[in-house]
One Martini backbone bead per residue (centre of mass of N, CA, C, O) as a GRO file, in nm:
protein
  208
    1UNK     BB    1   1.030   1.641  -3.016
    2UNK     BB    2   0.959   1.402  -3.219
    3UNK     BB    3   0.700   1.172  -3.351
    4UNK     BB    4   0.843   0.987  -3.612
    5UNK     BB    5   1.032   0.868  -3.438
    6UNK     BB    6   1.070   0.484  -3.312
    7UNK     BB    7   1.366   0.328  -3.323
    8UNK     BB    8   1.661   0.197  -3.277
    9UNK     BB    9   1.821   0.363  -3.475
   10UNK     BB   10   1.811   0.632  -3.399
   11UNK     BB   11   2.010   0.582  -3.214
   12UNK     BB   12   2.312   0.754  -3.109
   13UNK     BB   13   2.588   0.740  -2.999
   14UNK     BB   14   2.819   0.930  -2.727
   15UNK     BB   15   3.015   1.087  -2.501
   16UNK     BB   16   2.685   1.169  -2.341
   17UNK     BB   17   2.490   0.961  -2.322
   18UNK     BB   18   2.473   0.845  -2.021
   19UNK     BB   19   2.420   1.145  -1.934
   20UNK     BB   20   2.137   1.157  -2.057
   21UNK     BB   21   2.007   0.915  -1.943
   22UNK     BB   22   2.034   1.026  -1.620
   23UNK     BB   23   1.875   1.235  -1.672
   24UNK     BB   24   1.605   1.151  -1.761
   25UNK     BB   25   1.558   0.980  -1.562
   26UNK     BB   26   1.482   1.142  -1.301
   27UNK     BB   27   1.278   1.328  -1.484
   28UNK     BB   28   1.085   1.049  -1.500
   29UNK     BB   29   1.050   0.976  -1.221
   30UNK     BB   30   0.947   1.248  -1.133
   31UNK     BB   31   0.723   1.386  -1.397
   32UNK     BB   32   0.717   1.194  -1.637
   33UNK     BB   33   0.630   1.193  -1.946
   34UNK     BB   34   0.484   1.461  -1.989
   35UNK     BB   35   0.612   1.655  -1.790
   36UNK     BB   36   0.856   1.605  -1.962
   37UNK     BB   37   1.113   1.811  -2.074
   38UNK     BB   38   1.359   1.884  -2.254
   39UNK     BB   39   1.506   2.085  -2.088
   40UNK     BB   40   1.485   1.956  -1.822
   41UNK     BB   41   1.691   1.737  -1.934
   42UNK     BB   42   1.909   1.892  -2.064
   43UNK     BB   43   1.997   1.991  -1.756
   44UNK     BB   44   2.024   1.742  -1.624
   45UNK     BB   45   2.255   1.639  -1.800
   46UNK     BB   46   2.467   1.879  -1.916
   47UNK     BB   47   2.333   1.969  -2.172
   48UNK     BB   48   2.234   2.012  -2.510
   49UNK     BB   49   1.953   1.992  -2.706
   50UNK     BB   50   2.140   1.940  -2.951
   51UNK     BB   51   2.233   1.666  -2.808
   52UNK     BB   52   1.987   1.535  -2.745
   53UNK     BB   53   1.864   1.498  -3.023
   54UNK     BB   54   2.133   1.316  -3.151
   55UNK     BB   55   2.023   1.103  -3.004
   56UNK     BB   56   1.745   1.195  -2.951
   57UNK     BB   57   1.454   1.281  -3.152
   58UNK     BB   58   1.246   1.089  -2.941
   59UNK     BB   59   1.052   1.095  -2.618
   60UNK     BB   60   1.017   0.815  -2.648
   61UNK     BB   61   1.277   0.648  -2.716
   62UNK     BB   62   1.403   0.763  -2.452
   63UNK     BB   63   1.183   0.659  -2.265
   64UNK     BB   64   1.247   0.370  -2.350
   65UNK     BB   65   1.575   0.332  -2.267
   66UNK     BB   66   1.503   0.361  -2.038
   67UNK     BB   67   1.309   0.138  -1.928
   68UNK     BB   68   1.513  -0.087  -2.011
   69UNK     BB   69   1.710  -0.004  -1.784
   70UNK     BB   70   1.577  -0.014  -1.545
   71UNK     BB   71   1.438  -0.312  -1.546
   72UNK     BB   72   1.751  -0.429  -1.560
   73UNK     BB   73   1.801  -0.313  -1.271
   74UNK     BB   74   1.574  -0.456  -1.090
   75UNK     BB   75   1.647  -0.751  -1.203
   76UNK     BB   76   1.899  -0.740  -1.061
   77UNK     BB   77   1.839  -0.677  -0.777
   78UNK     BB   78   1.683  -0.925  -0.734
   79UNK     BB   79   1.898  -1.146  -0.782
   80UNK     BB   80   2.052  -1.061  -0.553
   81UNK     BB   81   1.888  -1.104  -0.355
   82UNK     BB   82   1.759  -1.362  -0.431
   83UNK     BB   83   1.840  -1.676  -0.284
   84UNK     BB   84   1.933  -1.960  -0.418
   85UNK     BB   85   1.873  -2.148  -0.106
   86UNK     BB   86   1.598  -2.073  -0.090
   87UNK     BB   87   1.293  -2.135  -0.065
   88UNK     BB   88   1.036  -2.122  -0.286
   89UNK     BB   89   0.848  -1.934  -0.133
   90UNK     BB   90   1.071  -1.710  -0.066
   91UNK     BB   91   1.139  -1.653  -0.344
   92UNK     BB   92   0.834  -1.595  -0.479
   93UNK     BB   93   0.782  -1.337  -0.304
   94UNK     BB   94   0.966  -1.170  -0.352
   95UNK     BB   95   0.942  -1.157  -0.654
   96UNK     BB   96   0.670  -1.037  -0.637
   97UNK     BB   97   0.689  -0.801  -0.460
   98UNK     BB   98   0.864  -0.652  -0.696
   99UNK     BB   99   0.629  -0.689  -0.915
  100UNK     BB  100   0.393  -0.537  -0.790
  101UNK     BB  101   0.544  -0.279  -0.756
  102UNK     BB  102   0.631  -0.208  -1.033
  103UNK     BB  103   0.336  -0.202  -1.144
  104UNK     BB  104   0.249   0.026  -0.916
  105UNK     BB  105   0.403   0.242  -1.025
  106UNK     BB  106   0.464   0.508  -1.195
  107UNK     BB  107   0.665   0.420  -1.385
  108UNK     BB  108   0.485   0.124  -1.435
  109UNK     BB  109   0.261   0.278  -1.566
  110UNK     BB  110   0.392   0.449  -1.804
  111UNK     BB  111   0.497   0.177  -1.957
  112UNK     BB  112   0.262   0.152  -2.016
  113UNK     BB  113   0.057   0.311  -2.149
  114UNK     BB  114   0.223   0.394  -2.363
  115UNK     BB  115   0.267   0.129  -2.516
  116UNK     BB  116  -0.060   0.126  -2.580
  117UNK     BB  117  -0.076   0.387  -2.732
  118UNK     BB  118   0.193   0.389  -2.957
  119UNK     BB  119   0.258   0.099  -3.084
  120UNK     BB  120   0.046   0.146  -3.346
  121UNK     BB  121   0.243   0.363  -3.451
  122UNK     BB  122   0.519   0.215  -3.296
  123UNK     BB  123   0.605  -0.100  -3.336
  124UNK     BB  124   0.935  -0.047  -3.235
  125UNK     BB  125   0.837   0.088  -2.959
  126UNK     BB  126   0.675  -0.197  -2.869
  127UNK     BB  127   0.902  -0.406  -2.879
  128UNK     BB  128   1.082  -0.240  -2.661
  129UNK     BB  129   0.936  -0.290  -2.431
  130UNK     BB  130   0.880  -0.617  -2.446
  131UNK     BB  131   1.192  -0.645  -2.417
  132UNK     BB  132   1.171  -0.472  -2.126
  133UNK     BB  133   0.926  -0.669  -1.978
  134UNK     BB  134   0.754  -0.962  -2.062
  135UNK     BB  135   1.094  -1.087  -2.199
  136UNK     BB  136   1.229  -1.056  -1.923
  137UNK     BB  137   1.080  -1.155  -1.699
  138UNK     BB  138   1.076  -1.449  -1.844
  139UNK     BB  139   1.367  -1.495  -1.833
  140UNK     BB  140   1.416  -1.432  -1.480
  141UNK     BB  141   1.255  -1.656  -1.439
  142UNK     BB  142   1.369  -1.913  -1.544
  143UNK     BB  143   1.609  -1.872  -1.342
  144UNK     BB  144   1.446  -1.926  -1.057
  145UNK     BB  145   1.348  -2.187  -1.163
  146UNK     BB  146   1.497  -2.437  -1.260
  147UNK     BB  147   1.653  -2.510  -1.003
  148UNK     BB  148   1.354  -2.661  -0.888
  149UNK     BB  149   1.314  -2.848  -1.084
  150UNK     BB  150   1.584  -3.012  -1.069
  151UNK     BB  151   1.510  -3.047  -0.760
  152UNK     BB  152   1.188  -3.120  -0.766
  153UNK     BB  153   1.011  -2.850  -0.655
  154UNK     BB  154   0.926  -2.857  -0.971
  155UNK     BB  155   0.640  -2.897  -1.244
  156UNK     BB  156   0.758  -2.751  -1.541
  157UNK     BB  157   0.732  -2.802  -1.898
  158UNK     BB  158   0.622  -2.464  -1.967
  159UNK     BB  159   0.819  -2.219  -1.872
  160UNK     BB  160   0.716  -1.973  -1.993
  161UNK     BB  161   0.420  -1.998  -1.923
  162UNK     BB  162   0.483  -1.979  -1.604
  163UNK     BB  163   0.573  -1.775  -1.623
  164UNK     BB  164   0.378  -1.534  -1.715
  165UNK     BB  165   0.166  -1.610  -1.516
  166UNK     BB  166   0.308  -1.507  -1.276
  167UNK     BB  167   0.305  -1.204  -1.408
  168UNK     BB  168  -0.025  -1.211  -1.414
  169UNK     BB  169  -0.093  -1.251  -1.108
  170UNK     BB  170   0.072  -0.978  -1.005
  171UNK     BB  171  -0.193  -0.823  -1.137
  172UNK     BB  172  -0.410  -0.840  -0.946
  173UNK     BB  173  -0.661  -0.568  -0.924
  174UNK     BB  174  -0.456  -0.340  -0.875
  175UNK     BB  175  -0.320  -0.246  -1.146
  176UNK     BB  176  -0.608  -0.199  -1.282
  177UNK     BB  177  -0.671   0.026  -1.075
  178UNK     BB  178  -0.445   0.195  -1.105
  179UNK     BB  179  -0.506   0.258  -1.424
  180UNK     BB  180  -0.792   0.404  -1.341
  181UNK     BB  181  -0.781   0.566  -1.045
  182UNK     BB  182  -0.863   0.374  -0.756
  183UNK     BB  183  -0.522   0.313  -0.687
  184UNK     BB  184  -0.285   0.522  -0.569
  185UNK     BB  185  -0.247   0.412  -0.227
  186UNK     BB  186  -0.146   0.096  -0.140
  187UNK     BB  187  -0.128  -0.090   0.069
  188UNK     BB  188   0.028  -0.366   0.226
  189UNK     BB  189  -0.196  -0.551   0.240
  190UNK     BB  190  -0.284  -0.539  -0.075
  191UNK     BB  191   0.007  -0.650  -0.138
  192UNK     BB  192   0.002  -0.919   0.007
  193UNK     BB  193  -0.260  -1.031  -0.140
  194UNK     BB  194  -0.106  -1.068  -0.415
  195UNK     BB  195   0.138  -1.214  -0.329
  196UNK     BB  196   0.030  -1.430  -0.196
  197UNK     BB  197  -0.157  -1.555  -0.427
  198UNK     BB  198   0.057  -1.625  -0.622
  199UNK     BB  199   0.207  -1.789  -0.493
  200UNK     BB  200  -0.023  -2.025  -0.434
  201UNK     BB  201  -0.145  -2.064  -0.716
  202UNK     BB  202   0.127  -2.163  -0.838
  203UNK     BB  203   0.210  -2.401  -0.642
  204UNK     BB  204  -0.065  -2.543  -0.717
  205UNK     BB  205   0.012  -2.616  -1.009
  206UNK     BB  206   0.374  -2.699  -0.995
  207UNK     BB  207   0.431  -2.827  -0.766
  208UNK     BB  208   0.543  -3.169  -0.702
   0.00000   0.00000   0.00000
């Protein structure tokens, strides 16, 4: 696949389109992304190269459409878990321990990579990471502060920046270790203290 094309007007739709993203996404999910070869891709989809080609030109293009499609099925599967009445520290736990997972995944560190690597030069493949990682976060953060707002059990002024903090909170310590091969495989107890203190730091901050 060429380096060439990456915005999204690339993508052409048609009949085996879904049937190749579910290729990729295993491949990509198992191989990673340099891993991942077109071959490999176009075997896993059941279709031919000259296919994969046509809806994708550039297996970055390809990545970050996976990346966008992953983002939202994981962001949807927290919202079916986290109970609507459920108290705040219950629901702000999950929603965390949920975040700081998919930070420290092969799949969400190969996503920051890439998007860090590339965006330079792919201004429209930073903007598709954006729009599938740190503005999809704070849209479905948005969705899970504003009921305690209301109910008074949260005093927010700025959603957009209280959600941000939330997510850039998830990060404390792993991830960024994570991402420079100090932490390969964190403990529960590891995940539990960055899942904790954003929590507490979040609460002594917003609680009402």
């Amino acid at each position: 696949m060429t380096a060439a094309t990456g915005t999204a007007e690339a993508i052409k739709k048609g009949r085996k389109f879904d049937q190749v993203l579910e290729g990729a996404r295993s491949v990509f999910m198992r191989d990673g992304f340099e891993g991942a070869s077109v071959d490999e891709i176009a075997r896993a989809a059941g279709v031919s190269k000259a296919t994969l080609y046509s809806y994708f030109p550039d297996k970055r293009l390809l990545f970050s459409e996976v990346a966008r499609l992953e983002c939202n099925r994981q962001a949807d599967e927290a919202l079916d878990v986290i109970g609507a009445n459920a108290p705040v520290e219950q629901v702000l736990r999950e929603a965390a321990d949920r975040i700081v997972r998919f930070f420290l995944s092969d799949f969400g560190q190969q996503v920051y990579r890439i998007c860090v690597s590339e965006s330079y030069r792919f201004p429209e493949l930073g903007r598709r990471f954006y729009e599938s990682g740190p503005q999809l976060l704070r849209q479905r953060l948005r969705q899970v502060l504003s009921d305690y707002v209301v109910a008074g059990e949260l005093k927010i002024e700025d959603m957009d920046l209280a959600a941000d903090q939330f997510g850039e909170l998830c990060k404390s310590d792993l991830f960024v270790r994570g991402l420079c091969g100090l932490c390969p495989d964190p403990s529960e107890a590891e995940i539990d203290r960055v899942v904790t203190g954003a929590v507490e730091m979040f609460l002594a901050r917003y609680r009402a």
